[in-house]
C-alpha positions in Angstrom: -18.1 35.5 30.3 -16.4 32.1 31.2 -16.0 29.6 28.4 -16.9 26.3 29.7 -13.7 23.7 28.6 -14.6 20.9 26.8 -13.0 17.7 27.2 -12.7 15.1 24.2 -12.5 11.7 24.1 -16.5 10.9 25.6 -18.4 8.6 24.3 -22.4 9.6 25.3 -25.9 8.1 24.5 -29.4 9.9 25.1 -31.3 8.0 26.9 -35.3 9.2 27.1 -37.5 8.1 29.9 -37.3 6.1 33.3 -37.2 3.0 31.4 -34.4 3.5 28.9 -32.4 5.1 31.7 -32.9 3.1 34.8 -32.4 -0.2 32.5 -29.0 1.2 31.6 -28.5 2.3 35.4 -29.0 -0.8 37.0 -27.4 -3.0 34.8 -23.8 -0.9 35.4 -25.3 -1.0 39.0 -25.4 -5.1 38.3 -21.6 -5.2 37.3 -20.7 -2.5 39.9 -17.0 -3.8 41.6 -16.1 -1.1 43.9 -18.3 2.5 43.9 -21.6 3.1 43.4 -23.1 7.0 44.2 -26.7 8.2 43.3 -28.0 11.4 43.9 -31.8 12.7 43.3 -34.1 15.0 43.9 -37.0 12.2 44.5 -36.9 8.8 44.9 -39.9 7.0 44.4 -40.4 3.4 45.8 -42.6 2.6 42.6 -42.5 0.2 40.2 -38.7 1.9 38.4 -37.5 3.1 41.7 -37.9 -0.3 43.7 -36.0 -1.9 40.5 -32.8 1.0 41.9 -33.6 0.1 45.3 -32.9 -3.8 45.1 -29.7 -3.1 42.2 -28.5 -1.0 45.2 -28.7 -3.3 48.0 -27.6 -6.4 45.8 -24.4 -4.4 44.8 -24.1 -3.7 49.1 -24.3 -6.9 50.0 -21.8 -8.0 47.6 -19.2 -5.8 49.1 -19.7 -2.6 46.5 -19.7 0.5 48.7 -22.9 1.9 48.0 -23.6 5.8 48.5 -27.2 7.5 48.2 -28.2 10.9 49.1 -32.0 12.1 48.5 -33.6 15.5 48.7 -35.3 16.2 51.7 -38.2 18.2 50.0 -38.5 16.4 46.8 -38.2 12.8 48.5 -40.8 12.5 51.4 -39.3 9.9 54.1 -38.3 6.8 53.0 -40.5 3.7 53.6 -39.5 2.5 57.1 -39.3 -1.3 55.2 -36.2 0.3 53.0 -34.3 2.0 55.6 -34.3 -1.3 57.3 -32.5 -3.3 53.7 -30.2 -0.6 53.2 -28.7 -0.6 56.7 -28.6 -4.4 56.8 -26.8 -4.4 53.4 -24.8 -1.6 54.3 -25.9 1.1 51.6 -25.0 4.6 53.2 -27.6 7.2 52.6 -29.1 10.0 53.7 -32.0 12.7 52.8 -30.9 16.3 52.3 -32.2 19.3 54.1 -35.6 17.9 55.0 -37.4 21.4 55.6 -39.6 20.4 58.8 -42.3 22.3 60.3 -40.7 25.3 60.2 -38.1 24.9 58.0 -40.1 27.2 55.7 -39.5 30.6 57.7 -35.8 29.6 57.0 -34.6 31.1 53.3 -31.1 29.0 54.0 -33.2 25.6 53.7 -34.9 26.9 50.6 -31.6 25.1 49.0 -32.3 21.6 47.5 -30.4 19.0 46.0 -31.9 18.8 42.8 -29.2 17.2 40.5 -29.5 13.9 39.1 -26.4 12.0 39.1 -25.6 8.6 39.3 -21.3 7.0 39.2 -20.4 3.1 38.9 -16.8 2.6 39.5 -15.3 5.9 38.2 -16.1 4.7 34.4 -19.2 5.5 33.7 -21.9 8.1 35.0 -25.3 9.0 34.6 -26.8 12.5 34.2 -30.3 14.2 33.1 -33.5 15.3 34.5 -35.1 12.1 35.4 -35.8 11.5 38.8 -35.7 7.9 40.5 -39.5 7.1 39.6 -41.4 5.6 36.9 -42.7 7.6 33.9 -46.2 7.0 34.9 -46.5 7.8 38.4 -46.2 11.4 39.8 -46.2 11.4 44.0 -48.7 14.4 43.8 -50.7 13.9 41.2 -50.9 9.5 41.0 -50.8 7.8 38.1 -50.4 9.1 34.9 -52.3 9.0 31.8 -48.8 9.4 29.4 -45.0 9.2 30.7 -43.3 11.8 31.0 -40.5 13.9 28.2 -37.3 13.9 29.9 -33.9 12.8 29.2 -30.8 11.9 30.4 -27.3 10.8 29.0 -24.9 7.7 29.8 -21.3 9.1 29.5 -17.9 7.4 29.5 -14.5 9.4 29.5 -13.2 12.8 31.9 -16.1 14.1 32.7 -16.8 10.6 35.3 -14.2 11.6 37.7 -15.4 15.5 38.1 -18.6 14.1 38.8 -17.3 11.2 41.3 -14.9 13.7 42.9 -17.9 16.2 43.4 -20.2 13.2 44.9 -17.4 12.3 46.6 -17.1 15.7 48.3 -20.5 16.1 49.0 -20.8 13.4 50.8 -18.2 13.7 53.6 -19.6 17.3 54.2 -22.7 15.5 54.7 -21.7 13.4 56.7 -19.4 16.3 58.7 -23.1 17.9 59.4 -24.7 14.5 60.7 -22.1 14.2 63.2 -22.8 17.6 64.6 -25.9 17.2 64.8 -25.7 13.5 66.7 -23.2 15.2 68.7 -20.9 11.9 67.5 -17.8 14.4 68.5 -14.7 11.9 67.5 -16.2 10.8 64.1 -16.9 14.4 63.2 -13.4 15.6 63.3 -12.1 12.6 61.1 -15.1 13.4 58.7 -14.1 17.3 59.1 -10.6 16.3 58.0 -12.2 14.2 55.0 -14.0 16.9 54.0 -11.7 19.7 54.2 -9.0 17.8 51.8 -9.7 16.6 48.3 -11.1 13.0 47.8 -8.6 10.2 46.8 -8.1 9.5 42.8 -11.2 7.9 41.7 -10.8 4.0 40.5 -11.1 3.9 36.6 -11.3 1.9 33.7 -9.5 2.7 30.7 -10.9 5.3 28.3 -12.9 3.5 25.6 -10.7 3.4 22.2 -13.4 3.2 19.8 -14.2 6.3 17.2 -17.4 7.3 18.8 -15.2 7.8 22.3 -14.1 11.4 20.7 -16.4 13.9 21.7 -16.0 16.8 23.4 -18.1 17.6 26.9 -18.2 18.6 30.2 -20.1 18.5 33.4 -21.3 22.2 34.4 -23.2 22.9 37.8 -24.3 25.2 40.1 -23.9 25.5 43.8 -24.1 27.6 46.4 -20.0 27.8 46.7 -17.9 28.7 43.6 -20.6 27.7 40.8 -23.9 30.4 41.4 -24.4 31.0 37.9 -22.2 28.8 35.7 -25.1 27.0 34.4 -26.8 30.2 33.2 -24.1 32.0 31.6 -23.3 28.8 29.8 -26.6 28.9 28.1 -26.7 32.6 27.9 -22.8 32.2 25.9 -24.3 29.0 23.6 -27.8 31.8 22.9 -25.1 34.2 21.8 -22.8 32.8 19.5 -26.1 30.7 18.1 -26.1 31.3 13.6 -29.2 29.5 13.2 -31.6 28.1 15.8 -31.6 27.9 19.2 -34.3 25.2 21.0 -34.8 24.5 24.2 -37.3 22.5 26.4 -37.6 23.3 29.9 -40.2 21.9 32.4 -40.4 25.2 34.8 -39.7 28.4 32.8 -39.5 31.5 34.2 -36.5 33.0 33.0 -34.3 36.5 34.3 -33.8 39.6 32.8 -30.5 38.4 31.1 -31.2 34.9 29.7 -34.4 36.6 28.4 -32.8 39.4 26.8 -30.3 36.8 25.4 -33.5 34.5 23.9 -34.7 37.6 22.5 -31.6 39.3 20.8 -31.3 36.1 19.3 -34.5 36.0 17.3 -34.2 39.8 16.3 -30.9 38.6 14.6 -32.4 36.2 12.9 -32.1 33.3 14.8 -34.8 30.7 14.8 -35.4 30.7 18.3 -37.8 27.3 19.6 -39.3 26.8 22.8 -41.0 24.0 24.3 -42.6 24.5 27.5 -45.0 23.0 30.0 -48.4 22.9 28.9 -50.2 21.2 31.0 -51.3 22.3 34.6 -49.4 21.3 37.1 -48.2 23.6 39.4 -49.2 27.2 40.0 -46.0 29.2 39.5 -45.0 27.0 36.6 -47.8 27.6 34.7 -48.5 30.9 35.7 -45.2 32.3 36.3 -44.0 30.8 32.7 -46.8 32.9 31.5 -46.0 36.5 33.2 -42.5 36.3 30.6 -44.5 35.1 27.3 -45.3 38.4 25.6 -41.7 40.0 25.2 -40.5 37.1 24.0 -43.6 36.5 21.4 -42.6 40.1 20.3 -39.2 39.3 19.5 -40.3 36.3 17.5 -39.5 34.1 19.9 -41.6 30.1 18.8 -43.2 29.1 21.4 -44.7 25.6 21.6 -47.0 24.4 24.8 -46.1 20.7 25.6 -49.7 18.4 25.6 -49.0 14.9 25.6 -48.4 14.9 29.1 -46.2 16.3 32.1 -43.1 17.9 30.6 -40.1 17.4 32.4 -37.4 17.8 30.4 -34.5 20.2 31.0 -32.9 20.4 27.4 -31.3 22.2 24.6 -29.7 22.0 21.4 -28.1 25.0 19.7 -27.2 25.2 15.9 -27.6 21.5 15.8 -24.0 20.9 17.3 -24.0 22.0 20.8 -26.5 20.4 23.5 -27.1 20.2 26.9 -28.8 17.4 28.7 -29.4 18.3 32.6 -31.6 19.0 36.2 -31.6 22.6 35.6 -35.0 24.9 35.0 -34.6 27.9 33.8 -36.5 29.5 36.9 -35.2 31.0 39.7 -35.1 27.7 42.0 -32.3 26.3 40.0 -30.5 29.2 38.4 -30.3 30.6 42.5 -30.7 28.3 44.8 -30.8 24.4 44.2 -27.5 22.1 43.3 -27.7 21.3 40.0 -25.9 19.3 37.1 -25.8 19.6 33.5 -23.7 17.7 30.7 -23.0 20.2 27.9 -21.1 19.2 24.7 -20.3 19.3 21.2 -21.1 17.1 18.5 -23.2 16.6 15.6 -25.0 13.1 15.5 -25.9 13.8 19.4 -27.1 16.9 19.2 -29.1 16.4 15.6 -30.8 13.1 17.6 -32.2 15.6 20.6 -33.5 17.5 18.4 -35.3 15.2 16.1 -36.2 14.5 19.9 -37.8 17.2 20.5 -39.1 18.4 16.8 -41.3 15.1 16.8 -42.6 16.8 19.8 -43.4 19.9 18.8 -44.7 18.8 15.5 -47.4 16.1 17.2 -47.8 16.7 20.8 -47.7 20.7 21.0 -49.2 23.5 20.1 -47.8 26.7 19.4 -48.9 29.4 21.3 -50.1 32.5 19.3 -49.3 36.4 20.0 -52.4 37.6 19.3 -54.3 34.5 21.0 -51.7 35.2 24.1 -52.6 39.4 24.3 -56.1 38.4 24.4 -56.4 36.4 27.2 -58.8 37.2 29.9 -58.5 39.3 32.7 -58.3 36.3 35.1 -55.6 34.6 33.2 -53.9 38.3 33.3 -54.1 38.6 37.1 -52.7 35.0 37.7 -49.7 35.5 35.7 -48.9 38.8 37.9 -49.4 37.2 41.0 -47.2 34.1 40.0 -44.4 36.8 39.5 -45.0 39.1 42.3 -44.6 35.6 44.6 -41.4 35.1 42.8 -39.9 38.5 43.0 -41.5 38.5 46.9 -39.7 35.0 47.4 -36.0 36.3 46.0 -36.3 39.7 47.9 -36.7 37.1 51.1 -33.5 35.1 50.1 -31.3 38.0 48.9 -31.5 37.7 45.1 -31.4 39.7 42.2 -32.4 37.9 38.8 
């Protein structure tokens, strides 16, 4: 199994919710001098996303190149009002794979951008779970009566240029497809020739020198290219060498046959093994699908803790109380085979021990832990649902091609 390399010299801070994140986002969106890439699955013109919007077109219009690039699923069409201030301030954007009418009989657009990344100038990058909306608003289900659990972290050091050079690359083959498409034949062979060679060295400010700037981390994804099941295998290695407890959170759980085995090896070696999960309604396969894997697990003596103070969205995990991972990726078939996603994983003590008073004060007030014999005795109905919500999965990889 490949060890992921960690990098020293970071300096990170967990940030929780829209607001703590999208203050710290837009103010290094504020003192932005040359670069400024976001990425997102959805990007809500609400009360947090409009605050992005107008930090984006200010930094534009002052000369800051400005590069944006929604998902074409998650993000429905952007208001017509928006489109209009980011060409005039000259914000470059565009709105991944939109899936169309028919786009559905497709398995190739099943792929979606579902990372959420954010760069300012090569020195300092942004990565988590947390979409471009506020914590209180969901565009399916309105307003919200709790914000959301999700995190993200604020990271200085290596890790900022792999993340710009990825954006970076990303971009020109975007913008290699929208000239085939247009038919724009003379711009698509100079963007062809961008794309196909690596992106110039990244502008970046000096490393900061203080004793927190020391800790080790990295930025792991998965693609469709040369990454298809990094992010996995990195959890599955962490769940391995765990001595003591392994807890995760996870929005949309529906794990394979290997990361479950892994969970459940774990506890029968005596790991404390903590999950929190969804459990509130809000999607059939997540509830329902998460539920089809519950009762191996629950034999093992795997915890499992249902999630009630209000939509769960967090993608998270802290291992032995030194190693963490703050991220976009479920642990569902989605993102572990077919979405672009992005993960910070590292290694340190006072980050990792904060997460998971995190997520402990959680557990311990706003969950409740779901019981074996409570779970074998659920009804018929509830039985049949949880099938079907894994038959539909299993149906749906068959379609694309996929083992998991």
């Amino acid at each position: 199994m490949t060890t992921v390399h960690l990098h020293a010299s970071h300096r990170l801070h967990l940030l929780q919710g829209a607001k703590e994140l999208f203050e710290a986002m837009v103010h290094a969106i504020e003192h932005s001098k040359h670069e400024v890439r976001l990425e997102s699955y959805i990007f809500a013109f609400d009360a947090q996303g409009l605050a992005v919007a107008a930090s984006l077109e200010r930094a534009a219009l002052r000369g800051v190149q400005v590069y944006l690039v929604v998902d074409g699923i998650g993000t429905p069409p952007l208001p017509p009002l928006w489109t209009a201030r980011f060409d005039a301030a000259g914000v470059h954007w565009h709105r991944f794979s939109p899936l169309g009418w028919l786009g559905i009989l497709f398995p190739v657009r099943w792929r979606r951008l579902h990372r959420k990344l954010c760069v300012v100038d090569g020195h300092v990058a942004f990565c988590g779970g947390i979409n471009v909306m506020d914590d209180f608003h969901d565009l399916r289900l309105g307003t919200l009566d709790s914000a959301r659990l999700d995190f993200a972290v604020q990271v200085h050091g290596p890790l900022v240029i792999d993340a710009q050079a990825l954006m970076q690359r990303f971009w020109s083959r975007l913008d290699f497809a929208h000239g085939l498409e247009s038919r724009q034949w003379s711009k698509t062979r100079r963007q062809l020739q961008t794309a196909m060679r690596p992106p110039p060295a990244p502008m970046q400010a000096p490393a900061p020198q203080d004793t927190q700037a020391k800790i080790p981390a990295a930025l792991v994804l998965r693609d469709n290219l040369r990454n298809r099941s990094r992010i996995e295998r990195t959890y599955r290695q962490a769940i391995g060498q765990a001595h003591h407890e392994v807890l995760i959170a996870n929005a949309y759980f529906m794990p394979g046959r290997k990361l479950r085995r892994a969970l459940e090896h774990a506890a029968q070696r005596g790991v404390r093994v903590v999950l929190l999960l969804q459990g509130r309604y809000e999607y059939f396969m997540q509830f329902h699908g998460a539920r089809a894997v519950y009762g191996s697990l629950l034999a093992a003596g795997v915890e499992i803790h249902e999630y009630q103070g209000g939509l769960l969205h967090a993608k998270v995990a802290v291992v032995d109380s030194v190693w963490a991972t703050v991220g976009s990726s479920n642990l569902e078939p989605l993102s572990l085979l077919l979405a672009r996603e992005a993960n910070v994983v590292l290694r340190d003590a006072s980050f990792a021990q904060l997460l998971r008073q995190r997520l402990s004060t959680a557990i311990a007030q706003q969950s409740v832990q779901m019981d074996p014999l409570r779970y074998a005795q659920r009804g018929r109905w509830q039985r049949a649902l949880d099938l079907l919500a894994l038959a539909i999965m299993r149906l749906g990889l068959f379609v694309v091609g996929r083992r998991y």
